[in-house]
N, C-alpha and C positions, 0 to 999 in steps of 0.2 A: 504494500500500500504506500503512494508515493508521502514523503514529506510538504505537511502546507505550512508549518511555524515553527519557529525556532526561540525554544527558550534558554535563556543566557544564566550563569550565575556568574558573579560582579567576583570576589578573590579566588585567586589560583586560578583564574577563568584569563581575564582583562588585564590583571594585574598578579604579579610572583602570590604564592599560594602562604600562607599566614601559615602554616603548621611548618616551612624549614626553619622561620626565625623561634618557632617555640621551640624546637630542637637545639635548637644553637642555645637558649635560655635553658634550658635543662641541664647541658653538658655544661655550661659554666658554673651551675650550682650544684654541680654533682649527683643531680636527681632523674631519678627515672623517667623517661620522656614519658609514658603513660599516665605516671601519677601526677605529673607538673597538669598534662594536659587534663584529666578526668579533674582539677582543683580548679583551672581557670575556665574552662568550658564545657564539664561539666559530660555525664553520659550525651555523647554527643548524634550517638543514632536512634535516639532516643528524645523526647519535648518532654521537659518536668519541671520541676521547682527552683530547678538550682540557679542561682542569680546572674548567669551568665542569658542563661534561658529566657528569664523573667526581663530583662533587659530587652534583649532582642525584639520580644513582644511588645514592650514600648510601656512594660508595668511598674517600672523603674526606673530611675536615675543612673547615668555609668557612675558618679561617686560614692550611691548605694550600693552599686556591686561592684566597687572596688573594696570596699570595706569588708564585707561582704565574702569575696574570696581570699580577702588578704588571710581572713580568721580560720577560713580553709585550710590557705598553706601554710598558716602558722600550728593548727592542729596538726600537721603531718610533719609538720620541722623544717619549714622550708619557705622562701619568702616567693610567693604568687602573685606580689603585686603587676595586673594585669597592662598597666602602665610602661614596667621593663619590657615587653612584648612588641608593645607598641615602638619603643625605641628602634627595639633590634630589626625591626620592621623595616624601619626606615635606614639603618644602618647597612642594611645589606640592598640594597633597591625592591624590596619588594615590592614597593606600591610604585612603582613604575608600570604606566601602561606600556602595553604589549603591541607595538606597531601593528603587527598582521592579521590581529585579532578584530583590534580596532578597524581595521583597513575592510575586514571580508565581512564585518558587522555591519558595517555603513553599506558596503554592495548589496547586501542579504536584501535592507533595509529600501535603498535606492530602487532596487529590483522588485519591488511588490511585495515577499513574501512576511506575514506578517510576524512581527519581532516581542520578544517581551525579556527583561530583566528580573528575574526572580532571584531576590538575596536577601540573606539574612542578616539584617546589620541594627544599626544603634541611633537615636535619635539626635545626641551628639556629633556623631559623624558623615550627616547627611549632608552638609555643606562641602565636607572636603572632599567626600567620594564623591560626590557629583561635578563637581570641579574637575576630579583626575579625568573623563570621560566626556563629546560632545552628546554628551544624552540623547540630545533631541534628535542628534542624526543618525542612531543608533535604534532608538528601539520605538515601538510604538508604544508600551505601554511600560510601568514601575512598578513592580509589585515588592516594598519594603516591608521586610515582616515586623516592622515597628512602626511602621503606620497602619495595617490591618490589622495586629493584634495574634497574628500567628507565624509559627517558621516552619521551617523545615525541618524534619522529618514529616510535619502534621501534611496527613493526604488533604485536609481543605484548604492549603495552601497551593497545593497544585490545582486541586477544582477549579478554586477561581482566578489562578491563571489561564485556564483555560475558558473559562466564562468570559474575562476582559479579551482575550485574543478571539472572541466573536461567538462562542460555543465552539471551537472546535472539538471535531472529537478526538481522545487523546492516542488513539494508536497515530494519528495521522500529525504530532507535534514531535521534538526530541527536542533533549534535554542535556544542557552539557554542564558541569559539576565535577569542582574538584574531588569531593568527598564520598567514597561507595556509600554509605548510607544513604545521602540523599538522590546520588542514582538507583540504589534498591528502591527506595519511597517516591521513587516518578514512576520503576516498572509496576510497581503494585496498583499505579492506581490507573496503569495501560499505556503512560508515556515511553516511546524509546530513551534511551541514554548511550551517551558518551561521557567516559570518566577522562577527565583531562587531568593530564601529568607535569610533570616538567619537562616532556618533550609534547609542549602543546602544539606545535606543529602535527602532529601527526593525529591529534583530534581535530585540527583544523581538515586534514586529509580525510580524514571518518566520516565528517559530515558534508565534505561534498560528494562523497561515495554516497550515502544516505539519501542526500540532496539530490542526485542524479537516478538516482532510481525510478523505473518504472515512468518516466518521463515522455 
């Protein structure tokens, strides 16, 4: 069944993927990259309580869950100030956008087929992610899960991305996402997936394969 929409996630996608700089934060405080990560974000294939969660959803403040998780990594012996993340972020170019990504988003886009942004981000941070990216020539629609109130993993986040992209129906969208959970929680709810890597060229290559199908 041919591809009619293409959904984006915004890190590791557009821009370097946020889990190498937590690794790098890990190995410098000598702690387990799991347990750094399961304190600052919490069971991540997974939508729960944990204040990283409750953020995203737009039910919180980031200086309530920094607080918040700090008391985490301080129960485990270990400083998870969510903040040092953000540095090392910047430290290694992560939030550099991604020429080619950018470049075949805007074609996708220019070319009819219809576009949407689905990410899970922070009410604090929607000025400066919006900044890194020309939005508007990029996607048709912005689905923040801190302005509707849900993320990812949750299947009604997918639903109604697929509702703003027109009803499509979801065999006939794909899905591209750093993270295999949230690619498992697109095929669940009938959307294709693409897991982009660090050689995201070659899910760029995926989805014109996709893209060229059945054509």
């Amino acid at each position: 069944m041919a591809i009619e929409a293409v959904i984006w996630d915004f890190g590791g996608v557009f821009i370097g993927s946020p889990f190498a700089a937590m690794a790098e934060i890990a190995r410098n405080l000598d702690v387990d990259p799991e347990r750094y990560f399961d304190a600052v974000f919490g069971p991540y294939d997974h939508d729960t309580d944990h204040p990283w969660h409750q953020l995203e959803r737009g039910e919180i403040t980031l200086e309530a869950a920094r607080e918040e998780i700090v008391a985490l990594g301080r129960a485990g012996g270990f400083d998870a100030d969510p903040f040092h993340f953000f540095g090392a972020m910047s430290r290694n170019g992560s939030g550099e956008a991604r020429s080619e990504v950018v470049d075949f988003a805007k074609q996708l886009k220019e070319g009819g087929t219809p576009t949407a942004l689905l990410t899970n981000n922070v009410v604090e941070f929607r000025e400066a992610w919006s900044r890194a990216l020309p939005v508007d020539e990029l996607f048709h629609h912005v689905i923040d899960s801190s302005e509707v109130g849900m993320r990812k993993p949750d299947p009604k986040i997918f639903e109604l991305t697929l509702e703003r992209l027109g009803g499509i129906a979801a065999e006939r969208a794909v899905f591209l996402d750093d993270y295999p959970g949230n690619i498992e929680a697109a095929n669940r709810v009938g959307i294709r997936g693409i897991l982009v890597t660090e050689d995201y060229l070659a899910a760029l290559d995926e989805l014109r394969k996709q893209l060229a199908e059945e054509k």
